[in-house]
C-alpha positions as CSV (number, residue, x, y, z in Angstrom):
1,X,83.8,178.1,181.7
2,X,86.6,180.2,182.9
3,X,87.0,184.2,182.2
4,X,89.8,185.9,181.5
5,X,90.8,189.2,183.2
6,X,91.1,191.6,180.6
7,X,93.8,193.3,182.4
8,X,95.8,190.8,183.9
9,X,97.0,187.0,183.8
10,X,98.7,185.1,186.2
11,X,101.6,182.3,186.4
12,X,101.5,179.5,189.6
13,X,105.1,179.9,191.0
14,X,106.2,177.1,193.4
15,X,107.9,178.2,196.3
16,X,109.5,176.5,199.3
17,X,106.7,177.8,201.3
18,X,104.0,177.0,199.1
19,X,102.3,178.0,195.8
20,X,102.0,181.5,195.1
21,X,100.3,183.6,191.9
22,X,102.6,186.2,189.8
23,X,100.3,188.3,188.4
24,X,101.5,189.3,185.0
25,X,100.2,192.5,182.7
26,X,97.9,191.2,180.2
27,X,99.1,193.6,177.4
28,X,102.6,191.9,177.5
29,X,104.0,189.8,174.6
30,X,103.4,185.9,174.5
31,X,104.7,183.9,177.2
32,X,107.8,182.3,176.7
33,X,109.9,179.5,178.4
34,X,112.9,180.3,180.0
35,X,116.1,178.2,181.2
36,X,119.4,179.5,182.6
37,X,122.4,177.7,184.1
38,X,125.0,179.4,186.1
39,X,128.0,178.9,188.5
40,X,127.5,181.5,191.5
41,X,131.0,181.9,192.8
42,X,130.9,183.6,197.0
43,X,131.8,187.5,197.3
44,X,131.0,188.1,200.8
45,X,129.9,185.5,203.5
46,X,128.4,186.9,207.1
47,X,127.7,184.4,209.9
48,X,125.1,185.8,211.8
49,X,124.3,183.2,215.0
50,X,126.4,180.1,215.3
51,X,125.5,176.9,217.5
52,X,128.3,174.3,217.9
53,X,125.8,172.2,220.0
54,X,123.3,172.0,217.0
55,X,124.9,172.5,214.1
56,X,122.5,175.5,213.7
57,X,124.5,178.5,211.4
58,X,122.6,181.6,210.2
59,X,124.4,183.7,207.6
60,X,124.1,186.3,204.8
61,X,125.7,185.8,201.3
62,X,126.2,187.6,198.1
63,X,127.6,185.3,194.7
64,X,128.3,186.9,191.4
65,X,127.3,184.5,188.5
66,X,127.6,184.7,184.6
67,X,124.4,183.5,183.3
68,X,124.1,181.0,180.4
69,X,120.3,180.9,178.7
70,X,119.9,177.2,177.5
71,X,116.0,178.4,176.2
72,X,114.7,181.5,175.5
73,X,115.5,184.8,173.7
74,X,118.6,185.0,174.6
75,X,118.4,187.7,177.0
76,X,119.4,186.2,179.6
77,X,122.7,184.9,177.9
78,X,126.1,186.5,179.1
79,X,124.1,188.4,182.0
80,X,125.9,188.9,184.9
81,X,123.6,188.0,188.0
82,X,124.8,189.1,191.7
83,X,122.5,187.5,194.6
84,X,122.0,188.2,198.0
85,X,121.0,185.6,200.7
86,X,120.2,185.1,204.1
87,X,120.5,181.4,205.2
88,X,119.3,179.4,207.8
89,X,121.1,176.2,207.9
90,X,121.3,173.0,210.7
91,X,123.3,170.3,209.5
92,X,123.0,170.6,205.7
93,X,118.9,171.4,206.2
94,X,117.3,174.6,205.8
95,X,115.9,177.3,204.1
96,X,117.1,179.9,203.0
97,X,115.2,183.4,200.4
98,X,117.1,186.9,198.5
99,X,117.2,188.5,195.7
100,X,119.3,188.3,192.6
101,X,120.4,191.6,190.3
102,X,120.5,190.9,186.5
103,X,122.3,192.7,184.2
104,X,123.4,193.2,180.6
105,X,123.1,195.9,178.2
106,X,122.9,199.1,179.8
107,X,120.1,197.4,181.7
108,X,118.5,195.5,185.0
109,X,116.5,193.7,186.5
110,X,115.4,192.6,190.2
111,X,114.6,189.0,190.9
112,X,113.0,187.5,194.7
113,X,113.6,184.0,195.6
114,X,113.0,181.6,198.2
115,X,114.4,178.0,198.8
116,X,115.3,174.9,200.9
117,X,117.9,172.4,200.6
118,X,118.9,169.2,202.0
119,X,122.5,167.4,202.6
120,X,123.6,164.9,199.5
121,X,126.8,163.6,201.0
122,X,130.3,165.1,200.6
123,X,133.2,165.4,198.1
124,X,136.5,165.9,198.7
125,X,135.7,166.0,202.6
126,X,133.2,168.8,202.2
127,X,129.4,168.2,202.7
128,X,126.9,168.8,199.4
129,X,123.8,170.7,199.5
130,X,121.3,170.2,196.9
131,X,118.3,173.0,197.0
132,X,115.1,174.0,195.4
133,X,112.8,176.6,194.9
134,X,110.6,179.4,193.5
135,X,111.9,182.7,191.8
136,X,109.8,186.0,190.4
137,X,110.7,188.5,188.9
138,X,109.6,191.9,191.0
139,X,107.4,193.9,189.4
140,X,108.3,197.2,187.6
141,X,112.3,196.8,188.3
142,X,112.9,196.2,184.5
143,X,114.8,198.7,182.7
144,X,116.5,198.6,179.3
145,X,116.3,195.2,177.5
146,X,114.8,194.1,180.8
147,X,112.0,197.1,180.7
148,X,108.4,195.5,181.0
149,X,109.4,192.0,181.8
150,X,107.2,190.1,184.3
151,X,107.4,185.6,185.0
152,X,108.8,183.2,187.3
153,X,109.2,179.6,187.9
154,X,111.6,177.1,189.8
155,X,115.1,176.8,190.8
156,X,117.9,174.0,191.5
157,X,121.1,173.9,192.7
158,X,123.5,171.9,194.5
159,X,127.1,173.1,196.4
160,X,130.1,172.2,195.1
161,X,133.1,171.1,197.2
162,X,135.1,173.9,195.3
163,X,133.0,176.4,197.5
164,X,131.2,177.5,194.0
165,X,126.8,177.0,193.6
166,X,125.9,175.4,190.4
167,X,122.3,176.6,189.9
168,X,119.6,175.7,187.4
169,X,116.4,177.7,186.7
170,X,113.3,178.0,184.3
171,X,109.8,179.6,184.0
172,X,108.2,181.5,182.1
173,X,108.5,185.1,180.9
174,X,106.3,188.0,179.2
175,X,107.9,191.2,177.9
């Protein structure tokens, strides 16, 4: 028989280094399901090491993004998402983790993430990426219509030869 905590639940996350628990307040509202598809378009790009020899090319990032909720409660929808990344890339392979900034009405909210991706060929002359991993939302950073909100889940995304990210995520939320 399992107990539950009265105090607090948790949600398995996936991550590219593993599985990991989000503990989530118990006295928040019912769990919902969450899905969001957005475009992250590249604000500032920072190589950080560079090997010719190996292909090897370390970098930080920052993309801006206009979020578009596919399920939920639409709070999601319209936000405007701005994420920071450090990279660490040989030959289309590696991982890379940040954090993305949410906001919409007055409000924010911090997200962590972590991921890998793999080469998928090229377009246009430029090679494709396609990525995966985990996302959680940091505890306490809520405010306004983001105030109390606690979740994660999983992430997709590939590059585009346009220079652009299109990105996929869902999980699931309590607020």
């Amino acid at each position: 028989m399992r107990t539950h905590h009265p105090f607090l639940s948790s949600v398995l996350v996936s991550t590219a280094a593993g599985l990991a628990f989000v503990a989530l307040p118990a006295h928040a509202g019912q769990p919902y399901q969450i899905a969001v598809k957005a475009i992250h378009k590249n604000e500032k790009f920072e190589v950080i090491g560079k090997d010719e020899k190996t292909g090897r090319l370390v970098f930080f990032g920052q993309s801006r993004a206009v979020d578009k909720e596919v399920r939920g409660k639409g709070l999601w929808n319209d936000s405007t998402r701005t994420a920071t990344s450090r990279w660490d890339m040989a030959n289309g392979y590696g991982t890379g983790q940040g954090f993305a900034r949410t906001e919409k009405g007055g409000g924010a909210v911090l997200v962590e993430w972590t991921g890998v991706c793999y080469p998928v060929g090229q377009a246009d002359g430029k090679p494709l990426s396609y990525c995966s991993g985990g996302w959680f939302v940091v505890p306490g950073t809520g405010t306004g219509p983001f105030a109390g909100i606690a979740g994660g889940g999983v992430w997709t995304g590939t590059s585009n030869a346009d220079g652009t990210f299109s990105e996929e995520w869902n999980g699931i939320l309590e607020q």
